[in-house]
LUMLUM-892021 format. One line per field, with one value per atom (N, C-alpha, C): residue number from 0; residue in one letter; chain; x, y, z. Coordinates in nm, 2 decimals, decimal comma, always signed. Example, Ala and Ser with C-alpha at 12.3 -4.5 7.8 and 13.67 -1.06 7.14 Angstrom:
// residues 2
nr	c(0:0:0:1:1:1) .
rest	c(a:a:a:s:s:s) .
kette	c(A:A:A:A:A:A) .
c1	c(+1,32:+1,23:+1,32:+1,28:+1,37:+1,29) .
c2	c(-0,57:-0,45:-0,33:-0,22:-0,11:+0,00) .
c3	c(+0,78:+0,78:+0,78:+0,71:+0,71:+0,79) .
//
This chain:
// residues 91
nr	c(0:0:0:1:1:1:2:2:2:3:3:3:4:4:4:5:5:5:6:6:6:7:7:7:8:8:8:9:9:9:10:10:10:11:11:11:12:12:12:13:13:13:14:14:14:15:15:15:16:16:16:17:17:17:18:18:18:19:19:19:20:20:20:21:21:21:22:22:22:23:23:23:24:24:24:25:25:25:26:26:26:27:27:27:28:28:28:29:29:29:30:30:30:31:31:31:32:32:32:33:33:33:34:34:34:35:35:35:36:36:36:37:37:37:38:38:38:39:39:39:40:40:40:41:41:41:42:42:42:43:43:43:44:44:44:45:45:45:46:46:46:47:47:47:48:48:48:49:49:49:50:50:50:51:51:51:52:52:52:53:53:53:54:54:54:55:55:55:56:56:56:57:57:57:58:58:58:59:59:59:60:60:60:61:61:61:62:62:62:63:63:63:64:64:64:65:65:65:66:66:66:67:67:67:68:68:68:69:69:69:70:70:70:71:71:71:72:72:72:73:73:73:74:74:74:75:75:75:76:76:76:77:77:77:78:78:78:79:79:79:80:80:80:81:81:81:82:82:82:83:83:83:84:84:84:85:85:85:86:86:86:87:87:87:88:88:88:89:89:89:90:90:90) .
rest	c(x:x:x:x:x:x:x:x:x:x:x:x:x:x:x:x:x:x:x:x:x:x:x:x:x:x:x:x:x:x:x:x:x:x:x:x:x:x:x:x:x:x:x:x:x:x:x:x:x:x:x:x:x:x:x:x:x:x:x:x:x:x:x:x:x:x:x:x:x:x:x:x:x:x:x:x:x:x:x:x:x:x:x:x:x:x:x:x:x:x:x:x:x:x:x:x:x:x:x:x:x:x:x:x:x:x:x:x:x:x:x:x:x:x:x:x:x:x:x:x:x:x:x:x:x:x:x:x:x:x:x:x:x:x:x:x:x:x:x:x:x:x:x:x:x:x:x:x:x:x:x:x:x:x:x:x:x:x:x:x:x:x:x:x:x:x:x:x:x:x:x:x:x:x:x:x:x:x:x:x:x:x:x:x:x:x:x:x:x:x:x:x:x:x:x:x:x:x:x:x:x:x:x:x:x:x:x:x:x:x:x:x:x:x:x:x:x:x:x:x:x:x:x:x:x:x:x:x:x:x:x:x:x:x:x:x:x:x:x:x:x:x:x:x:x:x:x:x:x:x:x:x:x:x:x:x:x:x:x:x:x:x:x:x:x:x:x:x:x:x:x:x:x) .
kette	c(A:A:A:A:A:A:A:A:A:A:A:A:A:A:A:A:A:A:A:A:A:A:A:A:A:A:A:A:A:A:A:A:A:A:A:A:A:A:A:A:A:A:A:A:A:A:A:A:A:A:A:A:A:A:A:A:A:A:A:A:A:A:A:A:A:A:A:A:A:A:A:A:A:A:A:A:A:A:A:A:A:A:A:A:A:A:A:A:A:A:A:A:A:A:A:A:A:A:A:A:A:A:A:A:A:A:A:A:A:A:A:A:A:A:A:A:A:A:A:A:A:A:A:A:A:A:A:A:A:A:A:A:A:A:A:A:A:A:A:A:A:A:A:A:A:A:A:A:A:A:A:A:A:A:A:A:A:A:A:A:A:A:A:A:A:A:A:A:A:A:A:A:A:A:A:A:A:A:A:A:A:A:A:A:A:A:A:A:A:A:A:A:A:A:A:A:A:A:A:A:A:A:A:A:A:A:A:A:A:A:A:A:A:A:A:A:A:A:A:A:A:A:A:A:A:A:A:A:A:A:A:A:A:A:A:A:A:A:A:A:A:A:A:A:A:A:A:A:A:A:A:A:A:A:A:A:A:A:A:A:A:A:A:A:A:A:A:A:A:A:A:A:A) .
c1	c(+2,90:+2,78:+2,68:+2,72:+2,63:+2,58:+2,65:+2,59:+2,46:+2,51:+2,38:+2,27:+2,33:+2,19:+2,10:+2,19:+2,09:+1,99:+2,03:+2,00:+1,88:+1,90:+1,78:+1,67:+1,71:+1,59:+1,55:+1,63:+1,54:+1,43:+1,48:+1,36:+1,28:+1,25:+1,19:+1,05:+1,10:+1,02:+0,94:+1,01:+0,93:+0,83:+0,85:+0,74:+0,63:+0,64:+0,60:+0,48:+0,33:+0,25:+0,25:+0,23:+0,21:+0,05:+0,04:-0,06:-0,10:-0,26:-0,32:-0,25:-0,27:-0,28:-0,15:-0,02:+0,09:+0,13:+0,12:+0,11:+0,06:-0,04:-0,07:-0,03:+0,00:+0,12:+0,23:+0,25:+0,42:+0,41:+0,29:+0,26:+0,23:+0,17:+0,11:+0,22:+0,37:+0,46:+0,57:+0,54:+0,61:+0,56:+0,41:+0,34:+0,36:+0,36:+0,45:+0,59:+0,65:+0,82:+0,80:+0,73:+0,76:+0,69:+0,60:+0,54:+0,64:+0,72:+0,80:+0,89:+0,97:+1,03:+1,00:+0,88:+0,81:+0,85:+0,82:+0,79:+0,92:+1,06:+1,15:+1,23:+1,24:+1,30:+1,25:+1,18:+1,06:+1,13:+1,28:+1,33:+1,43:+1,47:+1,61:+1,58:+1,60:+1,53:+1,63:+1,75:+1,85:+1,86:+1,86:+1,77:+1,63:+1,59:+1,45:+1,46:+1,48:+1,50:+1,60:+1,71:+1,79:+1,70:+1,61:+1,56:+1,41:+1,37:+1,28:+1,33:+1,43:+1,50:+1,51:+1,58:+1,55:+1,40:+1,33:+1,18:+1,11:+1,19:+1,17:+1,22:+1,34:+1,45:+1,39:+1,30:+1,23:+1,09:+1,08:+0,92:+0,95:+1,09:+1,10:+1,16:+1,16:+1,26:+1,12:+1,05:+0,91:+0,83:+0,82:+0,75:+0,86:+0,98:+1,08:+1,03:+1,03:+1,02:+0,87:+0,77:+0,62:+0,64:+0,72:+0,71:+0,76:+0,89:+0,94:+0,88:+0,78:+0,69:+0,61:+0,55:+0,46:+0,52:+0,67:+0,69:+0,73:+0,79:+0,82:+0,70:+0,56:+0,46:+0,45:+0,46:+0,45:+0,56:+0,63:+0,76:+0,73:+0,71:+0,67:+0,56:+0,47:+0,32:+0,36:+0,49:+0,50:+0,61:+0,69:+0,77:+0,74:+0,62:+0,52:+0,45:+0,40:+0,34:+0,47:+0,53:+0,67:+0,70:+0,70:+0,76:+0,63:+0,49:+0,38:+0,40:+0,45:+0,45:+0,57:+0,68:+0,77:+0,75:+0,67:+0,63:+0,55:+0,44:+0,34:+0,45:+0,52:+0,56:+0,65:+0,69:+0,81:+0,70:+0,57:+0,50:+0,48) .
c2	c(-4,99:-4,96:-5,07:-5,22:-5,33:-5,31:-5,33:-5,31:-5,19:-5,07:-4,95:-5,02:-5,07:-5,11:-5,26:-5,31:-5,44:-5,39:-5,27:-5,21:-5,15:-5,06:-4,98:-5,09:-5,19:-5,31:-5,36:-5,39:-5,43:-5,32:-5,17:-5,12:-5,07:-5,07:-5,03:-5,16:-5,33:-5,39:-5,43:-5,33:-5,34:-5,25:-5,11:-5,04:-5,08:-5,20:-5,22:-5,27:-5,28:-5,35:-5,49:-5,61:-5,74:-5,77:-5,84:-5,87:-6,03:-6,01:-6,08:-6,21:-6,26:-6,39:-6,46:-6,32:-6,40:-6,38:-6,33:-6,32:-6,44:-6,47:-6,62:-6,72:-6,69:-6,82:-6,84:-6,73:-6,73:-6,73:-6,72:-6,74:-6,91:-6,97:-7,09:-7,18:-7,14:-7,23:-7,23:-7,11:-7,13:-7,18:-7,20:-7,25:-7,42:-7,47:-7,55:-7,64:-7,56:-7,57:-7,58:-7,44:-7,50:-7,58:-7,65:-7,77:-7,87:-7,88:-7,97:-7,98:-7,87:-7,86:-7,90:-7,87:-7,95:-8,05:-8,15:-8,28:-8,31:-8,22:-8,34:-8,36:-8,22:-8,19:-8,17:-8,25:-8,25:-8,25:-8,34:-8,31:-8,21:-8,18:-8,10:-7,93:-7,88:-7,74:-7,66:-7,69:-7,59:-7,62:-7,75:-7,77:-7,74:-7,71:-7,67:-7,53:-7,47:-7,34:-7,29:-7,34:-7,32:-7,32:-7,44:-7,53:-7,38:-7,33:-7,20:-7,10:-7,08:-6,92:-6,99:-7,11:-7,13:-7,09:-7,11:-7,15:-6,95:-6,90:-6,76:-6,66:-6,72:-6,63:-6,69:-6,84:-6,85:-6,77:-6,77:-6,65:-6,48:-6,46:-6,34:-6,31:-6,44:-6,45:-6,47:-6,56:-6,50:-6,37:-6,37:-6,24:-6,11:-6,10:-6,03:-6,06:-6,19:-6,23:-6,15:-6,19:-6,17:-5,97:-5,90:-5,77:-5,69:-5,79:-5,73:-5,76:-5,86:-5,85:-5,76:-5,74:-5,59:-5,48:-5,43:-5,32:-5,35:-5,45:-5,45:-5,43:-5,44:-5,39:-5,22:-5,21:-5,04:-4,97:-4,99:-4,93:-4,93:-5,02:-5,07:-4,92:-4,95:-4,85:-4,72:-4,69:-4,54:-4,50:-4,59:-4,61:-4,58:-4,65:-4,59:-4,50:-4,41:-4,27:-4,17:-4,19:-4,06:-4,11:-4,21:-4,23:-4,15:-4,16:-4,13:-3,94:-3,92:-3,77:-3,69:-3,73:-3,65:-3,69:-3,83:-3,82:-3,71:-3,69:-3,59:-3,46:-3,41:-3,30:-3,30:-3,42:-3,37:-3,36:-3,37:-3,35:-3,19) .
c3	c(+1,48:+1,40:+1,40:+1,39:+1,39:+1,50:+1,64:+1,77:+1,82:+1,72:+1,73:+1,65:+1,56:+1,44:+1,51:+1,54:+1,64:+1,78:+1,81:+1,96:+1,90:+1,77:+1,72:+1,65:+1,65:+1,60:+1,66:+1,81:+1,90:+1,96:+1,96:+2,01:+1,92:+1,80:+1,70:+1,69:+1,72:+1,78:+1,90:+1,99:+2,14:+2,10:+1,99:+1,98:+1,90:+1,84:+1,68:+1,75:+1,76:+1,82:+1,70:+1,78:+1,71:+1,73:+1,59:+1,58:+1,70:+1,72:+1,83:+1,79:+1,63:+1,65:+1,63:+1,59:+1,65:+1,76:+1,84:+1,97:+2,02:+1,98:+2,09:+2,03:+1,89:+1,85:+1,91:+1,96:+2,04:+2,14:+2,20:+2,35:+2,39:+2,31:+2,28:+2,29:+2,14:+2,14:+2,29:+2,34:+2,45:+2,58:+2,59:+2,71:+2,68:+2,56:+2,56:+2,53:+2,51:+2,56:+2,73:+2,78:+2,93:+2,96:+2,94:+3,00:+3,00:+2,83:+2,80:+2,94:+2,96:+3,10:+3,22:+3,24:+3,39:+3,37:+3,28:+3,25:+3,20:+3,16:+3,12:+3,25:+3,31:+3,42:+3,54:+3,59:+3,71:+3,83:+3,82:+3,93:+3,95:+3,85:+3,86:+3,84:+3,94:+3,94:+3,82:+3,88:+3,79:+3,62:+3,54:+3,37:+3,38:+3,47:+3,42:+3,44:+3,47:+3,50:+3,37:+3,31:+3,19:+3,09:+3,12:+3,00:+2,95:+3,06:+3,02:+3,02:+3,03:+3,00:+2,85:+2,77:+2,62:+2,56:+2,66:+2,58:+2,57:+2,66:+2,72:+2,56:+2,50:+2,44:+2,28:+2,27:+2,13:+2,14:+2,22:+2,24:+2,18:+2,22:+2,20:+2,03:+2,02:+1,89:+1,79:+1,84:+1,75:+1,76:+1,86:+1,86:+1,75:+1,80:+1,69:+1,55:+1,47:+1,39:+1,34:+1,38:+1,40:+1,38:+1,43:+1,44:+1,29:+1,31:+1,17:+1,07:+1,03:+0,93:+0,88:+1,05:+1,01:+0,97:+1,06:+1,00:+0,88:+0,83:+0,67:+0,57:+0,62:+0,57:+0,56:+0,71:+0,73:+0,66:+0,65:+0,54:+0,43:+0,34:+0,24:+0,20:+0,24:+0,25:+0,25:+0,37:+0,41:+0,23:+0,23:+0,10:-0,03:-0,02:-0,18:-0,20:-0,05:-0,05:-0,03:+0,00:-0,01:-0,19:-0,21:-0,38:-0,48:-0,45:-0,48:-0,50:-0,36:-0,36:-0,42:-0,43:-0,50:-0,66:-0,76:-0,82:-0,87:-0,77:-0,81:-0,82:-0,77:-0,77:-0,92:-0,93:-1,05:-1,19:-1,21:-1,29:-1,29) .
//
């Protein structure tokens, strides 16, 4: 069940559009991590190549982070208009 529930969160935020400006925060922290890489590991192809599949998997971990906020907005909103409407009805 945890395995379905982690699967349906990941694609619930592939669908979720993120906002522009965290998007280029998370684009931004990761254009530099990999620089950090060029530069720690200029000679060694195979740590630098490790070293941005890390910088790769914190980009996506913000961007995740960055998505779920929204939809915890969008819930929230959708949450108070279904609570709004069966209100109205039990009047």
């Amino acid at each position: 069940m945890k395995m379905f529930l982690n699967i349906f969160l990941v694609m619930i935020f592939l669908t979720v559009p993120i906002g522009a400006l965290a998007e280029s925060k998370c684009t931004e922290i990761y254009d530099t991590c990999g620089l950090t890489c060029d530069t720690k590991f200029k000679d060694d192809g195979y740590k630098r190549r490790s070293c941005k599949k890390k910088c790769f998997t914190n980009k996506l971990s913000c961007q995740s982070i960055s998505g779920s906020k929204k939809l915890e907005k969008i819930t929230n909103k959708g949450a108070k208009k279904v609570e709004e409407f069966f209100s109205g009805l039990k009047k």
